[in-house]
N, C-alpha and C positions, 0 to 999 in steps of 0.2 A: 504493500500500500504506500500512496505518495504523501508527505507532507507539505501542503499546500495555501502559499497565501490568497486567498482572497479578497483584492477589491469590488465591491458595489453599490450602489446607489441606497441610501438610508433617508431618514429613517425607518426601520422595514414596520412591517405590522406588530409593531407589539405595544403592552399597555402603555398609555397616553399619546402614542402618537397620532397626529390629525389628517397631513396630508401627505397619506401615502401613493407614492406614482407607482405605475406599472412596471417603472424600473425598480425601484425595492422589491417588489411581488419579483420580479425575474429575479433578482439575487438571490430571491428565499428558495427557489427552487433550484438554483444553482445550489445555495448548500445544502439544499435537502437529497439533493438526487447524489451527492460526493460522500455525504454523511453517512447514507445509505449502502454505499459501498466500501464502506470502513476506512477512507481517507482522513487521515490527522488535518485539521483545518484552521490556521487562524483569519480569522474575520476581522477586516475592516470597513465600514460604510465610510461614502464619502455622503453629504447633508447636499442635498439640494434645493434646501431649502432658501427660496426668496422670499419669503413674508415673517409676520413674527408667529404667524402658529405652530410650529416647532423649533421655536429657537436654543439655537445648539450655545450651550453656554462654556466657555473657552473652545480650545481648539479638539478637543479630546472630550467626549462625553461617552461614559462605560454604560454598556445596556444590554438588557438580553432579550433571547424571545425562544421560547420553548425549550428551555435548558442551555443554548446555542448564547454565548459569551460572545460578545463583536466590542470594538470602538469604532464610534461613530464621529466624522472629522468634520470641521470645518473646512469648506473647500475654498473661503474666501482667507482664511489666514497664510500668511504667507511663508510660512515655513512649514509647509504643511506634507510639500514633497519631499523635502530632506528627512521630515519625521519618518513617513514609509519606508525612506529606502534604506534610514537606519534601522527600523523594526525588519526588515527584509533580510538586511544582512546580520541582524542580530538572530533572525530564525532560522536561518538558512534550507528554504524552502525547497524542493524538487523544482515546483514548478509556479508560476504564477499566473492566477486566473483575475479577470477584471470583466465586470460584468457592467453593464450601457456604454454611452460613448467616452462618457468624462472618467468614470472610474479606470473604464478600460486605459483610457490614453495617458491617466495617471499613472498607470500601472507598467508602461512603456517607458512613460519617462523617468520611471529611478534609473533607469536603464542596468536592467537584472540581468546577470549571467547566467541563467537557469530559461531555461522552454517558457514560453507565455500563452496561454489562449486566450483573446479577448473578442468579448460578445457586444456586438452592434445591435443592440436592440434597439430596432429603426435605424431607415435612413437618416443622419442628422440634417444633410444637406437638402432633402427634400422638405423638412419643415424648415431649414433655416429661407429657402423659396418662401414660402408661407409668410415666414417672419419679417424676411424686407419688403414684401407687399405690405403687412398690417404698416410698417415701420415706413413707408415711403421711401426707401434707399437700401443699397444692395451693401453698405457698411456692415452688418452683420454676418455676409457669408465666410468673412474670411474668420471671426471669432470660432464659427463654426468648425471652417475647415481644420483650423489646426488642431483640435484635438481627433477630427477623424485623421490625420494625416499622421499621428503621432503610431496611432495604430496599425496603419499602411506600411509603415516601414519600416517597423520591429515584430510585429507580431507574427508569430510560427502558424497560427490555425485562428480562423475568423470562424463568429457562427453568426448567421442573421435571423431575422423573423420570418422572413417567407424567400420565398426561390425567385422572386423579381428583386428584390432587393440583395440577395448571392451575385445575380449578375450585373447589377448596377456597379457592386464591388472590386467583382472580376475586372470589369471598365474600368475603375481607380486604379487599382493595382496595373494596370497593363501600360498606365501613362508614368507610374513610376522608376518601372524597371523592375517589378515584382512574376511578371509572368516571362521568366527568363528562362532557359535551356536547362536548369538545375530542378527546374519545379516544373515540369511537361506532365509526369505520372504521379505528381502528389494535391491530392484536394486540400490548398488551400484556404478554401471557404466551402462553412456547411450549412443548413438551415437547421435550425432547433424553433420552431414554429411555438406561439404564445402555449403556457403549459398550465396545467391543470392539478393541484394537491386532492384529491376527492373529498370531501368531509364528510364524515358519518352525520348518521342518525336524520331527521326530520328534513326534509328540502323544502323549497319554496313552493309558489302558487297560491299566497293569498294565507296561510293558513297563519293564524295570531294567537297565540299563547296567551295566558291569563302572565300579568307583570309586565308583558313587552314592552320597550323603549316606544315612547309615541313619539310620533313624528310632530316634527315644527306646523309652528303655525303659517297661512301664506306669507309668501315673500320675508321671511324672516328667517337671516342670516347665522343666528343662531338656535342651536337644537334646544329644545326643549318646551315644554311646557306643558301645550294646552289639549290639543286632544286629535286622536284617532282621526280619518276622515269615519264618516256614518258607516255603519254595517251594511254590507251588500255596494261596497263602492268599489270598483273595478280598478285597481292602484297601475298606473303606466311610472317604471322608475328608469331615473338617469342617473348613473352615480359615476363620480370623477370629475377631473377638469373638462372647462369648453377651450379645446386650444383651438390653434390657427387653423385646425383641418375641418372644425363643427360648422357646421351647416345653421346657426341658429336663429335664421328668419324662415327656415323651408321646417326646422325642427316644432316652433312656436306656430305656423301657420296650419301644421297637420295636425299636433295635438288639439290646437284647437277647433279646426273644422270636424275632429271625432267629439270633443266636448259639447259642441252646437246641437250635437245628433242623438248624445246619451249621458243624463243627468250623472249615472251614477260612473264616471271617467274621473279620476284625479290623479294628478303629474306631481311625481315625487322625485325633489333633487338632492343629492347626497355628494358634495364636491360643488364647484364654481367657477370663479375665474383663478386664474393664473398668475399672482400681480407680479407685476415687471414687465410677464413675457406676453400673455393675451386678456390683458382684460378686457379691451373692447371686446369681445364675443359675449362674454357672458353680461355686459353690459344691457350689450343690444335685446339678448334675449329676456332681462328683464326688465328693462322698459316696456316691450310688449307687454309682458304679463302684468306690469302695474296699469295697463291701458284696455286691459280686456275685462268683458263681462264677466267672465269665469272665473278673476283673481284667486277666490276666495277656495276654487279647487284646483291653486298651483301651491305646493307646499314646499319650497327653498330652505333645505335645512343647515344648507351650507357644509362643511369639513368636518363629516362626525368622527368622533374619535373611533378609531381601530376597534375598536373591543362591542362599541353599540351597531357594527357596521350589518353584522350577520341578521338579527332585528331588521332592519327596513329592506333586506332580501325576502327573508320569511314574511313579510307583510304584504307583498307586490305578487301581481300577476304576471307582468311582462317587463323585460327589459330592455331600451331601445335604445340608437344608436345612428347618428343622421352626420355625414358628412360631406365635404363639396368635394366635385370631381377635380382629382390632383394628383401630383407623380405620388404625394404623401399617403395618401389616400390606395392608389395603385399599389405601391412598393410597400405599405403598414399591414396594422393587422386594428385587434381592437381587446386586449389580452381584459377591458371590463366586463365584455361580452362573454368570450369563454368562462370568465370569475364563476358571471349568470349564470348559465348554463349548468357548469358544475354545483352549483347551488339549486339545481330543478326550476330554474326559471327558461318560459323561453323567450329568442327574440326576434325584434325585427330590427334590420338594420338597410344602410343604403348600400347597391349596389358597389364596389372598385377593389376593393379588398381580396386579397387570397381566402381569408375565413368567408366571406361573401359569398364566391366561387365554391369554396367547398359544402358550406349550408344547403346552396343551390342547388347541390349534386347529392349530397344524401336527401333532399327533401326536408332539412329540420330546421326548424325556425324560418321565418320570412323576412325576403330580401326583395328591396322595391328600389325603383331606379332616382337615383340622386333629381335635386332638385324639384322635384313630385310632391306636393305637398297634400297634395288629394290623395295618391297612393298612399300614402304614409297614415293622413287619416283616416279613408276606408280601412288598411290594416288593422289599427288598434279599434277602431270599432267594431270590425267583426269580431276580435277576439274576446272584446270586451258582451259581444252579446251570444258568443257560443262558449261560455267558459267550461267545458266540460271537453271540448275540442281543443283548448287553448293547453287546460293542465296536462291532458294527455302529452300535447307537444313539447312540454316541460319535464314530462320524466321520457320521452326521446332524446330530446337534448342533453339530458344528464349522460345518458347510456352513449350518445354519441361525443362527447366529450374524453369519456372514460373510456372510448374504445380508439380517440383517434389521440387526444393532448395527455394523456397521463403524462407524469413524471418518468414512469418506464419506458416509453414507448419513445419519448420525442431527445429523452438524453444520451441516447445509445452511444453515439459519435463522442460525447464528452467524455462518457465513461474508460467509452473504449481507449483514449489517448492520452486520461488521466492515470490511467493501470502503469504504464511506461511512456509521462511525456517526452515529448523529442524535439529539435530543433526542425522546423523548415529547411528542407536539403539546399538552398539558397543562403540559407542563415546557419547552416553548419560549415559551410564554406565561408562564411565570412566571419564567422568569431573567430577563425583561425588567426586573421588579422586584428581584428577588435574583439574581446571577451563581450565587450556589451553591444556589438554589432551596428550600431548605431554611424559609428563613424567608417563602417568598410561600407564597399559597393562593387557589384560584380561585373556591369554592363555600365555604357555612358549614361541613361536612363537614370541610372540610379546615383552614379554620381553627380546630376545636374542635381536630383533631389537631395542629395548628401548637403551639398553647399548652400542651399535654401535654411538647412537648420537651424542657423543661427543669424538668421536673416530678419530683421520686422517685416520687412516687405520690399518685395525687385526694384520699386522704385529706388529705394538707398542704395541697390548695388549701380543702376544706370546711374546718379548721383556721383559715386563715387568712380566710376566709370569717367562720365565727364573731368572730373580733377586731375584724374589721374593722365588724362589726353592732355589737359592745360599745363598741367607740370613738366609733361615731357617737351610741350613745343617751344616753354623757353631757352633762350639763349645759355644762363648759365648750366642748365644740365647738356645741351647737347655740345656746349663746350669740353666740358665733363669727360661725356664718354668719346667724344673725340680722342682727347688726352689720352683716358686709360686703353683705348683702342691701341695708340700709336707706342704707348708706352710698355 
C-alpha cells in the first residue's frame, strides 16, 4: 500500500460547514475510494472559500469528518505553499494526489519528486469563458490558466469529469509539448465521471419525519424558523450555487409557469450566489421571485449547514437543474444532480451535459432542451400531478446511480495506479535531469513552455526583448565587441 499526500478543495462536508462545493464532495470521494483500499493518507484541504461563511481562521485550521483527520488551509495566505511542500517533505509521501484545479496545481507546485495525479474537476477554462463575459473583459482567463497550466506540465496522470472535457485536455497538452514520442502508448488522461457514496436507510421523495429541519421562510436568506410548506405541496429543490453556467431567467420562468398551473408546487433553495465570483445570477433570479405572485411558495434558504442538508433532500420530490448552452455546460457534469439521485430523488435537468446524454439513454430522470422555459415547466408539472410516477423514477434513479457512479465503479483507474504510482514515461525521462521535473523539457514545445514559468506575462519578455535590441545598437557596446573581437 502507498503512503499518500492528498490535496483538495475544503471545507469538505463535515459538522458546521456551510458552503460546501462539488469540489470538497470530489475530494471526499477521492479519500474514500484510497481509504478503502488501505492506503496511508495525509489530508490537506485547500478553503475556497470567498465569503465569511466559513471562515478559515489563520492559515491552518484542524478538522475532521468521519474519523478522517485533514488540515484545512488558507489559500489566500501567503506562505501557504512553502507550508505543503514542507509537510511533503516532512512525510515523505509515495505519491501525490491533488484533487480540482487549485489544489491540484498546488500540488505541482511544491514541485514533489514522487508521481503526482491531479484531478480537473471541470474544465477551469470553460467557466473562466463564462466568467469574462459576466466580468466584461477576458483579464480573468489568464488567473485561470495558470493554475490549469501548472498541472499540464508536471502532472504524470490527469483525470476529468466526463470524456469531452479528457479531450479538450489532450488539446492543452498537445500545444505544450506533452503529447510527445515518450507518451504514444501511455493514457495520460482518464475520466472518473461525478461519483456517488450510496447512503443507507430512508431516501427521498417527499417523505418528512416527525423533528425534520423546516425549511426557511420565502426569500429568506437565512435557515430557519417558520414553517413547512402545507401538507400535500409538491417540493421542486435547487441546492448549490447559481454560477456562471445557471440559466436563471429560463430557470425562474419555468418554475413558475408550473406554479401558475398547480397551487400545491413550491421551489426550494439550498445554496445561492457565489460572492466575488457570480453573484449577479442569483441576483437576477431573485429579483424575479420578489416580483412574482407566487413569492410566498419560493422558499430561499440560503447555505445550510452540512449536517441539516440531508433534511431538505428527504422533504422534496424532484431535483432540478437548468443551464445555458456553453462549452461549460458541454465539457461539465452537474455532481448536485447525481448527490439527488443517490438520495432517491429524481431529476430534471437541461439538455448539454454528458450526465444529460447519459439520463437520456437509460431513460431516468428528465432532460429538456436549454433555454425552454415551457419544457421545463410542463416537466415539473406533470410530475408534480402524477406523483406516484415521479417517486417510482426516484428509486430508478437511485439504482441507476448505484449501478453506473459508485465509488467502485468510477475509481478503478485511481486505484489501479495508486497500488504502484509511476512517473509519466515523459517525466521519467526528464527527472533524470531535474528530480522535480519542472525545469527539464524533452521536445522544443516544451521548452518554449519551460521558459514561460517564471514569466508574469510574454508581454515582459517582448519588453525586454526590445532593451535588449536598444542596448546592443549603441555605439559603446559594438565598440566593445569590436575590441574583444580583434583582441
Amino acid at each position: 500500500m502507498s503512503r499518500i499526500l492528498l490535496a483538495g478543495a475544503g471545507p469538505m462536508m463535515d459538522g458546521g460547514a456551510c458552503r460546501v462545493t462539488a469540489h470538497a464532495a470530489r475530494t471526499w470521494h477521492f479519500i474514500t475510494a484510497l481509504r478503502r483500499a488501505g492506503h496511508e493518507l495525509a489530508v490537506y484541504t485547500i478553503s475556497q472559500t470567498i465569503s465569511s461563511l466559513d471562515p478559515v481562521k489563520g492559515m491552518v485550521e484542524r478538522r475532521a469528518k468521519n474519523g478522517v483527520a485533514y488540515e484545512n488551509l488558507d489559500m489566500r495566505a501567503g506562505n501557504m505553499l512553502a507550508y505543503m511542500a514542507e509537510r511533503c517533505a516532512a512525510i515523505r509521501p509515495d505519491c501525490v494526489v491533488g484533487v480540482s484545479t487549485e489544489p491540484a496545481a498546488w500540488a505541482c507546485r511544491m514541485r514533489p519528486t514522487v508521481p503526482v495525479w491531479a484531478d480537473l474537476h471541470g474544465w477551469v477554462m470553460a467557466e473562466a469563458q463564462l466568467k469574462a463575459a459576466c466580468d466584461g473583459n477576458d483579464d480573468i482567463l489568464s488567473y485561470f490558466w495558470q493554475h490549469e497550466r501548472a498541472v499540464l506540465r508536471r502532472a504524470d496522470r490527469i483525470s476529468t469529469i466526463s470524456n469531452a472535457q479528457r479531450f479538450a485536455l489532450l488539446g492543452e497538452l498537445a500545444t505544450i509539448g506533452r503529447l510527445n514520442r515518450h507518451n504514444v502508448e501511455y493514457e495520460l488522461v482518464v475520466t472518473i465521471p461525478s461519483s456517488v457514496e450510496i447512503p443507507k436507510g430512508e431516501v427521498g421523495g417527499g417523505k418528512r419525519e416527525a423533528g425534520e429541519k423546516q425549511l426557511a421562510p420565502a426569500c429568506s436568506l437565512s435557515p430557519p424558523a417558520s414553517h413547512l410548506p402545507p401538507p400535500g405541496s409538491f417540493i421542486v429543490l435547487w441546492s448549490g450555487g447559481f454560477n456562471t453556467w445557471t440559466d436563471p431567467v429560463a430557470l425562474f420562468e419555468g418554475v413558475e409557469w408550473a406554479m401558475g398551473r398547480d397551487p400545491t408546487i413550491h421551489f426550494v433553495v439550498t445554496g445561492g450566489p457565489l460572492p466575488g465570483h457570480a453573484d449577479a445570477v442569483f441576483d437576477t433570479f431573485r429579483e424575479r421571485v420578489n416580483r412574482s405572485p407566487n413569492r410566498e411558495r419560493y422558499h430561499l434558504a440560503g447555505w445550510v449547514a452540512a449536517e441539516e442538508f440531508p433534511a431538505y433532500l428527504a422533504a422534496s420530490h424532484l431535483a432540478v437543474c437548468v443551464d445555458f448552452p456553453c462549452v461549460e455546460t458541454w465539457s461539465g457534469t452537474r455532481t448536485r444532480l447525481v448527490e439527488a439521485m443517490a438520495a432517491g430523488l429524481p431529476v430534471v435537468m437541461t439538455r448539454g451535459t454528458e450526465l444529460s446524454t447519459d439520463l437520456e439513454r437509460a431513460e431516468t430522470g428528465w432532460v429538456v432542451a436549454p433555454r425552454d422555459p415551457q419544457a421545463l415547466g410542463k416537466t415539473i408539472l406533470e410530475c408534480a400531478r402524477d406523483r406516484e410516477r415521479t417517486a417510482a423514477m426516484g428509486k430508478r434513479s437511485r439504482e441507476f446511480v448505484e449501478r453506473q457512479y459508485s465509488i467502485e465503479r468510477t475509481f478503478k483507474p485511481l486505484l489501479q495506479w495508486a497500488e504502484r504510482p509511476c512517473f509519466a514515461p515523459d517525466n521519467a525521462v526528464k527527472r533524470l535531469e531535474s528530480p522535480t521535473i519542472f525545469e527539464a523539457a524533452v521536445n522544443p514545445l516544451e521548452a518554449n513552455a519551460r521558459a514561460l514559468d517564471d514569466v508574469a506575462d510574454v508581454q515582459s519578455l517582448f519588453d525586454a526583448r526590445r532593451d535588449l535590441d536598444r542596448l546592443r545598437s549603441k555605439w559603446p557596446l559594438r565598440l566593445w565587441r569590436w575590441v574583444r573581437r580583434k583582441g
